[in-house]
C-alpha positions in Angstrom: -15.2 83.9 -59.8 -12.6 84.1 -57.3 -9.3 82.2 -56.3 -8.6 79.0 -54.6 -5.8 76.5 -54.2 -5.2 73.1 -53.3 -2.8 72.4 -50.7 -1.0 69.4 -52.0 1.7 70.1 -53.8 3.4 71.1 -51.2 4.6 68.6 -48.0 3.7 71.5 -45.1 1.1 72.3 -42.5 -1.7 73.0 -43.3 -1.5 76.5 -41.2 1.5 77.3 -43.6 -0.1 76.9 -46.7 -3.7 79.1 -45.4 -0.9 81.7 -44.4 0.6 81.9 -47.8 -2.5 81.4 -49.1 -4.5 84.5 -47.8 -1.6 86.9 -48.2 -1.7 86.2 -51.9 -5.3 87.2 -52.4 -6.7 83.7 -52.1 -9.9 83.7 -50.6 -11.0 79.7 -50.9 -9.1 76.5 -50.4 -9.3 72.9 -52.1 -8.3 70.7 -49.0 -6.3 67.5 -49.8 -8.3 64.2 -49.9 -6.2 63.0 -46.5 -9.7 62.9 -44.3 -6.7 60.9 -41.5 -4.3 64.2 -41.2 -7.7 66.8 -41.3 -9.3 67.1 -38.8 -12.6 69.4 -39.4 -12.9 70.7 -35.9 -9.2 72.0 -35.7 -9.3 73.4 -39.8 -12.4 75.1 -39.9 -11.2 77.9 -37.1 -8.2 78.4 -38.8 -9.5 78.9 -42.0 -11.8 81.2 -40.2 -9.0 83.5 -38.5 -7.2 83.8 -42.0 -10.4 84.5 -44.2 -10.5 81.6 -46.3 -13.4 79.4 -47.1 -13.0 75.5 -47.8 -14.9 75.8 -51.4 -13.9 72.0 -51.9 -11.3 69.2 -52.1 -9.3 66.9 -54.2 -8.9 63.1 -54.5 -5.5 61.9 -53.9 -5.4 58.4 -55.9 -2.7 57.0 -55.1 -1.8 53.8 -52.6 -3.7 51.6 -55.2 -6.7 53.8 -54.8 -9.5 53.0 -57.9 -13.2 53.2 -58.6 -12.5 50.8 -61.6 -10.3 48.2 -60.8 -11.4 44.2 -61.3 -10.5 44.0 -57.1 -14.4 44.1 -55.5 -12.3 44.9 -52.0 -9.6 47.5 -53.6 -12.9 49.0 -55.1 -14.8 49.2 -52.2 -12.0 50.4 -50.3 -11.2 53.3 -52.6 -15.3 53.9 -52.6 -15.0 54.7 -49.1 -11.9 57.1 -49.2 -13.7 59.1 -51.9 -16.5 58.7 -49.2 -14.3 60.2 -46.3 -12.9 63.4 -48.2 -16.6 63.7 -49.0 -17.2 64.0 -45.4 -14.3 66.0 -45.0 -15.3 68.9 -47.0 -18.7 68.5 -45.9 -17.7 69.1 -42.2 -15.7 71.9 -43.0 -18.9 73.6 -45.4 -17.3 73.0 -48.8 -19.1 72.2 -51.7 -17.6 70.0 -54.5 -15.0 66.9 -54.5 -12.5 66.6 -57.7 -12.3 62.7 -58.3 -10.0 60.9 -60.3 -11.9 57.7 -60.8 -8.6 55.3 -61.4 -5.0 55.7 -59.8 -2.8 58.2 -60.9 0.1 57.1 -62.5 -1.5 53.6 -64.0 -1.9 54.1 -67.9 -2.2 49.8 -68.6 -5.9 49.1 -68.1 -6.7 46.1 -65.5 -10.1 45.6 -67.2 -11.9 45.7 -70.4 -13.5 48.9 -71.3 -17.3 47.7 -70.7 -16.0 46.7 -67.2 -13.9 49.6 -66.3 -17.4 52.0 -67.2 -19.6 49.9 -65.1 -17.3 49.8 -62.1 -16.7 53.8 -62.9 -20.8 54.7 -63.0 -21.5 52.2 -60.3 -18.5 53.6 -57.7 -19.1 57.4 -58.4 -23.2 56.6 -57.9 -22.8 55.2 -54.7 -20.4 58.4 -53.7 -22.6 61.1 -55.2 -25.6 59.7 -53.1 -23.1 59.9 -50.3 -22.5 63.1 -51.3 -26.1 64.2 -51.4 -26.6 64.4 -47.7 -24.2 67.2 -47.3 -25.5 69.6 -50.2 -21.8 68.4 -52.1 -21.2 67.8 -55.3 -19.3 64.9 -56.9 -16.9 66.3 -60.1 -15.4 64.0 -62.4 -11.9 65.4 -63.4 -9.7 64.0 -66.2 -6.1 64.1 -66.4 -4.0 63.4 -69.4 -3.0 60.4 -71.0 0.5 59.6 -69.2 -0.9 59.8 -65.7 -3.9 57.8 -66.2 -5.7 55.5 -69.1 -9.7 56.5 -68.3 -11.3 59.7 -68.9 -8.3 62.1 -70.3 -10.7 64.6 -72.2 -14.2 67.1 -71.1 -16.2 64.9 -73.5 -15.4 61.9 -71.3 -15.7 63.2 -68.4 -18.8 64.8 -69.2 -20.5 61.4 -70.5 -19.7 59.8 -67.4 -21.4 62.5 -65.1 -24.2 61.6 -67.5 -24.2 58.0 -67.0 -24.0 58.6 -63.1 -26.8 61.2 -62.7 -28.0 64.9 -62.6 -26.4 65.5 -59.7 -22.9 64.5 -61.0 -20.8 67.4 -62.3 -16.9 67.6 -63.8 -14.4 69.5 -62.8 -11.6 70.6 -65.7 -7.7 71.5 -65.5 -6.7 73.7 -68.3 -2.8 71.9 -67.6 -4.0 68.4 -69.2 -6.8 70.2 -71.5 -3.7 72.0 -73.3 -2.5 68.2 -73.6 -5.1 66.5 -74.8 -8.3 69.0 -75.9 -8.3 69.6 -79.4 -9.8 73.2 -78.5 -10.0 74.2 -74.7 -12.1 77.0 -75.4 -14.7 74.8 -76.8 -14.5 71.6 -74.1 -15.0 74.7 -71.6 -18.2 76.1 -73.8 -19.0 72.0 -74.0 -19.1 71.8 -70.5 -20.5 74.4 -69.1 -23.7 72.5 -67.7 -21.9 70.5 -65.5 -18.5 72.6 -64.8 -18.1 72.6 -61.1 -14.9 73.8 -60.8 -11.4 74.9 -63.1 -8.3 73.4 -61.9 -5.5 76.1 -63.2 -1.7 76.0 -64.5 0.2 76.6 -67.4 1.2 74.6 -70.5 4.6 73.6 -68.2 2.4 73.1 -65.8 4.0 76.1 -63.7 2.5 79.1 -62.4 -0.4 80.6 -64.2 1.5 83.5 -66.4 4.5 81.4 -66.9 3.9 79.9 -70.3 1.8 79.8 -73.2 -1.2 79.4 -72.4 -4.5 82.6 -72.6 -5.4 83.7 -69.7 -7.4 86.4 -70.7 -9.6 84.1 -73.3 -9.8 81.7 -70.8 -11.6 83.8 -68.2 -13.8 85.4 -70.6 -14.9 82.4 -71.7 -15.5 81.1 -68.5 -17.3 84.2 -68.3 -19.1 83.9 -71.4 -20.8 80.5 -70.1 -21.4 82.0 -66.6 -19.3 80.0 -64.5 -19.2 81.5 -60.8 -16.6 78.7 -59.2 -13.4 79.7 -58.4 -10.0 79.2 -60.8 -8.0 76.9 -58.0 -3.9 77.1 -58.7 -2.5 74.0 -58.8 0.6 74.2 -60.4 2.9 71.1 -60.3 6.2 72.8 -61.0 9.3 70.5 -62.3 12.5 71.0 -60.7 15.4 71.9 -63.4 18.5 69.8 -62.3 20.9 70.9 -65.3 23.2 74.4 -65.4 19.9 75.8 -67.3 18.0 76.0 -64.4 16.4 79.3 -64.3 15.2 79.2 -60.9 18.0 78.0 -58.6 16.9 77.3 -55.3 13.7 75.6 -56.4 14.8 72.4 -54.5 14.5 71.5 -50.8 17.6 70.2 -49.9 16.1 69.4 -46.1 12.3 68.6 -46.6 11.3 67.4 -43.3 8.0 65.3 -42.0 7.6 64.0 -45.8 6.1 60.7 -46.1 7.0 58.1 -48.4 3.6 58.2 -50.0 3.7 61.8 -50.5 6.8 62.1 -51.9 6.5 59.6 -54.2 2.8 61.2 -55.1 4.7 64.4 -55.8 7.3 63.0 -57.6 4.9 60.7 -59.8 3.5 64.1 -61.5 6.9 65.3 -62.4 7.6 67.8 -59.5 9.8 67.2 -56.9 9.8 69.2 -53.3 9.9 72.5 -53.9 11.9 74.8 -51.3 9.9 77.5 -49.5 10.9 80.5 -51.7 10.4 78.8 -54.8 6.7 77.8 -53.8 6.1 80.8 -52.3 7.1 82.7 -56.1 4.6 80.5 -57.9 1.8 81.3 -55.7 2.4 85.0 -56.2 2.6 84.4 -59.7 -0.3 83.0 -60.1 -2.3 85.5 -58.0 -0.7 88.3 -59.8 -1.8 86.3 -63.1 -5.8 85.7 -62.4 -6.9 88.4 -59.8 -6.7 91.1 -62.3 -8.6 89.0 -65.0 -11.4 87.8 -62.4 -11.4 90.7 -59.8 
């Protein structure tokens, strides 16, 4: 195993967040789906010069973005986006793509559930062919109930890779397994055929090693099933506006170069911008959490 993190929880550029990044120990990254801002030619030398490897990428479904709405041309649409970030981390030698199948903050279903599954196993088909050509593989990731209505556990994920193909895998987030698993340990063991990658924050969804959740238990038992992916931090930390905040300073009082969409992408998963410092903290945190339990 070895660490990675994604690089969207954070408003920055890009040659911020590698910096950060590989003085923390992190040796792989999980690009942002934003194929429009990444350019492949311009990434890959400086992930090169910091010694940091694109191991993969996430989906960003937001904008209306869904591989199971009723809409044929919002479907399509979002088939293609999945489609770019494929080519994106294919270009830059990755080797897996997180997807969200519907948008991320949309808990009311559009469909009924026969339709939704067809328009689910027909979009992610057509993208794990796509993916195909560039030795990638498509994981299904669920997220928990309040950000999204369709596929929220392992088991679901995992029966939707099935319904897709062999070549489909899933990729699980111990933050909404503590949510909605009734034992992670087991939807990890459960899993473990088609685990392609481990998304990792705490109960609070903070850094790893600050809250509840086992660590220790959960890297020997990634261990235990032989999973050699990486444990990519993606912490989405809340910002504490009350006299109770433990962490003053947490806030960026002058983000700048934000767009409307992200912010409002951050803010839907209950973060906010976090200053410099404060980010910083929890990506030290986390290293000094999982290096010593994977090194």
């Amino acid at each position: 195993m070895e660490l990675a993190i994604h690089t969207w929880m954070r408003s920055e550029p890009l040659e911020q967040a590698v910096r950060r990044a590989a003085a923390a120990g992190v040796t792989a990254l999980e690009i942002a789906g934003e194929p429009e801002r990444h350019i492949p030619k311009e990434v890959a030398p400086m992930l090169r010069s910091a010694g940091i490897r694109c191991f993969g990428g996430v989906t960003l479904m937001m904008e209306g973005r869904s591989l199971i709405t009723p809409d044929s041309a919002r479907r399509a649409a979002s088939i293609q986006y999945v489609k770019d970030c494929v080519s994106l981390v294919g270009d830059l030698g990755g080797e897996e793509l997180s997807v969200v199948p519907g948008t991320v903050g949309q808990v009311v279903a559009e469909g009924r559930p026969e339709d939704e599954w067809r328009w689910a196993v027909e979009s992610v088909a057509e993208c794990v062919e796509h993916a195909k050509s560039y030795g990638l593989t498509i994981a299904i990731e669920p997220i928990n109930r309040f950000e999204t209505h369709f596929i929220n556990r392992a088991d679901q994920a995992l029966a939707l890779a099935e319904a897709v193909g062999p070549d489909c895998g899933v990729c699980l987030d111990l933050f909404h397994m503590n949510i909605e698993e009734d034992d992670v340990l087991s939807a990890l063991r459960r899993a473990a055929p088609r685990l392609a990658d481990v998304h990792v924050a705490d109960n609070n969804r903070m850094a790893p090693g600050m809250g509840t959740l086992d660590w220790a238990s959960i890297v020997q038992t990634l261990r235990d099933i032989k999973y050699d992916g990486p444990l990519s931090i993606e912490f989405c930390a809340p910002v504490d506006r009350t006299p109770a905040n433990p962490y003053p300073g947490s806030l960026d009082e002058n983000p700048e170069g934000i767009s409307d969409e992200d912010r409002k992408f951050i803010e839907d998963h209950g973060s906010n911008l976090l200053s410099e410092s404060f980010y910083a903290q929890l990506v030290t945190k986390s290293a000094e959490t999982l290096l010593p339990l994977i090194g």
